[in-house]
VOFIRO-61832 format. One record per residue (C-alpha): x, y, z. Coordinates in Angstrom, 1 decimal, decimal comma. Layout:
# VOFIRO-61832
      px      py      pz
       X       Y       Z
...
***
This chain:
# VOFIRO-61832
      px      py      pz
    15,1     6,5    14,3
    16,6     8,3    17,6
    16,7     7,1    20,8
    16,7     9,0    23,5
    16,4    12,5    21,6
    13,1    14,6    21,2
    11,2    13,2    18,2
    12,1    16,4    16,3
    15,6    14,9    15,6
    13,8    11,6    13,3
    12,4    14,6    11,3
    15,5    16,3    10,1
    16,1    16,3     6,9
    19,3    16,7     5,2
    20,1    17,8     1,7
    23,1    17,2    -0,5
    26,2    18,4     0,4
    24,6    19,6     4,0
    26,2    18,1     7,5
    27,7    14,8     7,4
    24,9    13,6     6,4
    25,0    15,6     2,6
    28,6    15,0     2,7
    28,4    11,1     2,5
    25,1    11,4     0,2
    27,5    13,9    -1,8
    30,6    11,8    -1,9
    29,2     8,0    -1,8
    31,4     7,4     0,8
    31,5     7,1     4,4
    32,6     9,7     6,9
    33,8     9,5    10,4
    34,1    12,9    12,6
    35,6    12,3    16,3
    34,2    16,7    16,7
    31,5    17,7    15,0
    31,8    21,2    16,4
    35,9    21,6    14,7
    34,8    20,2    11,7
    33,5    23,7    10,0
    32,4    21,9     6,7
    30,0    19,6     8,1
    28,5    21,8    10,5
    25,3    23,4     8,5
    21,7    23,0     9,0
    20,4    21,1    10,4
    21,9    21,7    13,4
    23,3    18,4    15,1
    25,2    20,4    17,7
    22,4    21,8    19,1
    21,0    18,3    20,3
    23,8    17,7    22,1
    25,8    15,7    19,4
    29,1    15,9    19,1
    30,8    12,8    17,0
    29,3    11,1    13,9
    30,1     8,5    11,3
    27,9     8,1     8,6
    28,2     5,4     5,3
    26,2     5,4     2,5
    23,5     2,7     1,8
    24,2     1,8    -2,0
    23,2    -0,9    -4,9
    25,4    -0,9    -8,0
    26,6     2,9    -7,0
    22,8     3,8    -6,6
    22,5     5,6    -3,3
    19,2     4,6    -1,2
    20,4     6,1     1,9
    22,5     6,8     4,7
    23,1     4,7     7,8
    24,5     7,1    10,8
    25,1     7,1    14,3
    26,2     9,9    16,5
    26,9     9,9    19,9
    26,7    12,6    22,5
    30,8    12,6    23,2
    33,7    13,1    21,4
    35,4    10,1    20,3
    37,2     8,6    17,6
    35,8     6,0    15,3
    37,2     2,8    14,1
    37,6     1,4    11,0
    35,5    -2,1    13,3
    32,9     0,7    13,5
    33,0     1,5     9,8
    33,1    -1,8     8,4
    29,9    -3,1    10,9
    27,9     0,4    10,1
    28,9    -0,6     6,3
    27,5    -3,6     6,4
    24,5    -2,7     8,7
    23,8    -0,4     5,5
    24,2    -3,0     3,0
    21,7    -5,3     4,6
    19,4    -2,5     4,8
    19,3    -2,1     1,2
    18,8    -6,1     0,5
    16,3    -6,0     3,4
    14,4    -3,0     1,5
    15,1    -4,2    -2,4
    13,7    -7,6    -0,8
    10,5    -6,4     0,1
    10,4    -4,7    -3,3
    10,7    -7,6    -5,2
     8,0    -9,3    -2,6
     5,7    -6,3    -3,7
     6,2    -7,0    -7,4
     6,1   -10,9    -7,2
     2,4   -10,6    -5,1
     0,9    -7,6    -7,7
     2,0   -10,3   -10,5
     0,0   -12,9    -8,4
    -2,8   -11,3    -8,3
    -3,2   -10,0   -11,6
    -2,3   -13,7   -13,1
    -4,8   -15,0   -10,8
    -8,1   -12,7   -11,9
    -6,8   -13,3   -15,7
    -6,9   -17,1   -15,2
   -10,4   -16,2   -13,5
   -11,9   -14,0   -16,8
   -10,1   -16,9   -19,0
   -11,8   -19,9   -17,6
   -15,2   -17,7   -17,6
   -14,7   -17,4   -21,1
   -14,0   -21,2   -21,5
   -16,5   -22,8   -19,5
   -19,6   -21,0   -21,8
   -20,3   -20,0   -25,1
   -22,7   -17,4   -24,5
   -21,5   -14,7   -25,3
   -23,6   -12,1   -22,9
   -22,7   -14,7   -19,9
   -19,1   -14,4   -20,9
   -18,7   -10,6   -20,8
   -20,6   -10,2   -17,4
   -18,3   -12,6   -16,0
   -15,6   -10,5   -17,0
   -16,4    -7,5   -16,2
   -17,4    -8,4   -13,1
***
């Protein structure tokens, strides 16, 4: 999500290793850059300067050392980041991942619902008769 920046900058992708962005995705660690323009190694395709951006931090979103993401925010002047603004991005990140592994688990919990609800369905069908034929269209319906 961007604010304030043409919608083609929410559809940049980056790939290991590549800007910041790789480098933290890369590394599983986070990254702060006051000049994004000096800093030769994490200028590369996409091409943030050209949006106008010129400073970055970045931390990675992880679960036991799985990486689900990054978490960055850029800004259109040069500064210099603190570790305040690490440690809240870091944490910002973290519950992202519980938010997202959350609503996972949800998923899961309400597919298991459902499927233990239409088998307690086909099992009292097949309890409450004993015709057979009446018992198999009730299930298979």
């Amino acid at each position: 999500m961007s604010l304030g920046f043409p919608a083609t900058v929410d559809s940049l992708e980056f790939q290991n290793g590549q800007g910041i962005v790789g480098a933290v995705m890369l590394a599983g660690r986070s990254t702060a850059v006051a000049d994004i323009s000096a800093s030769f190694d994490l200028r590369s395709p996409p091409d943030l300067v050209a949006y106008g951006l010129k400073a970055a931090i970045c931390v990675p979103m992880l679960e036991d050392g799985r990486l689900w993401g990054t978490l960055s925010v850029f800004d259109v002047k040069k500064r210099e980041w603190t570790t305040d603004d690490q440690r809240v991005l870091a944490t910002l990140g973290n519950q992202g991942v519980v938010a997202v592994r959350n609503a996972e688990l949800y998923d899961n919990n309400q597919r298991s619902i459902w499927e233990l609800k239409n088998l307690q369905e086909a099992l009292q069908a097949a309890t409450s008769t004993l015709d057979l034929n009446q018992v198999l269209q009730q299930v298979l319906a």
